[in-house]
C-alpha positions, 0 to 999 in steps of 0.5 A: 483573076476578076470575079464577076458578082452575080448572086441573084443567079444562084436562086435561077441554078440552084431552081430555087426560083420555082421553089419559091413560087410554085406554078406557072409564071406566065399564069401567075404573074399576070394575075398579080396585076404588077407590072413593073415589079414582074417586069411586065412590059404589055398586055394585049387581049391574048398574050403579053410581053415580060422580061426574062429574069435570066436573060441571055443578053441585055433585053430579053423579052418573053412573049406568052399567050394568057392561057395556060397552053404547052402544046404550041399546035394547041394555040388559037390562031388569035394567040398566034396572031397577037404573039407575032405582032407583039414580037414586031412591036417589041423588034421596034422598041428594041431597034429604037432604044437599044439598037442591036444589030440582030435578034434571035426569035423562037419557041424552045418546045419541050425540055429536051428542046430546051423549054425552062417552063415547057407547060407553057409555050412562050416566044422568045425574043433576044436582041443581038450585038455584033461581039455579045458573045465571047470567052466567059461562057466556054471559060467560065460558065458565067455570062455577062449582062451588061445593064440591070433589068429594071433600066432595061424595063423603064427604057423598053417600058417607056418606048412601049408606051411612045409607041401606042 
């Protein structure tokens, strides 16, 4: 039998990663004004863009209003706006860059639906392959990403900025 190595997930399963920095991420991230080590891919007016730190597949990107806001129907028609348009920037960087073959966009509204951080509504974007997923989920419990978060950073980091 082969073992995949992933210890950094332990911290995401055991929740140890909100122990270690109680509040909000999409709040306090931001704040730190350090992008490349909290994956922070852009910043607009209202919302910003950062990689997910559990992702499901390669690329996975979290699109978030700056404003501390759970309740989606509570978004200013400005956040939305700007989160839609960020979601299509980050599609085009991902087609260049990362060429999948599909993606996944969405909002997990509350824990019942799935939210990991319900008090702050975030848009998720998922770039696809045809074959991405296989028998390690059901089997195993273990997904596998196939390429670190900060190659997948500096690639869409980089994209981001040609795009400008």
């Amino acid at each position: 039998m082969k073992r995949i190595w992933a210890p950094w997930r332990m911290k995401y399963i055991s929740g140890q990663s909100q122990k270690d920095e109680p509040g909000c991420i999409f709040c306090l991230k931001p704040k730190q004004k350090k992008d490349q080590a909290n994956y922070i891919l852009h910043r607009g007016k209202k919302a910003f863009v950062m990689m997910n730190l559990y992702p499901y597949t390669n690329g996975h990107l979290m699109i978030a209003p700056y404003r501390h806001v759970g309740d989606f129907t509570k978004l200013s028609e400005a956040e939305l706006l700007e989160m839609m348009k960020l979601s299509q920037l980050c599609q085009k960087i991902m087609q260049k860059t990362m060429r999948p073959e599909g993606f996944n966009l969405g909002f997990n509204l509350g824990r019942t639906a799935g939210a990991g951080i319900a008090d702050h509504v975030h848009l998720h974007l998922v770039p696809r392959w045809n074959g991405d997923t296989n028998f390690m989920p059901v089997i195993s419990g273990a997904k596998i990403i196939s390429e670190g978060l900060e190659e997948t950073y500096a690639k869409l980091a980089d994209a981001i900025k040609k795009m400008k």
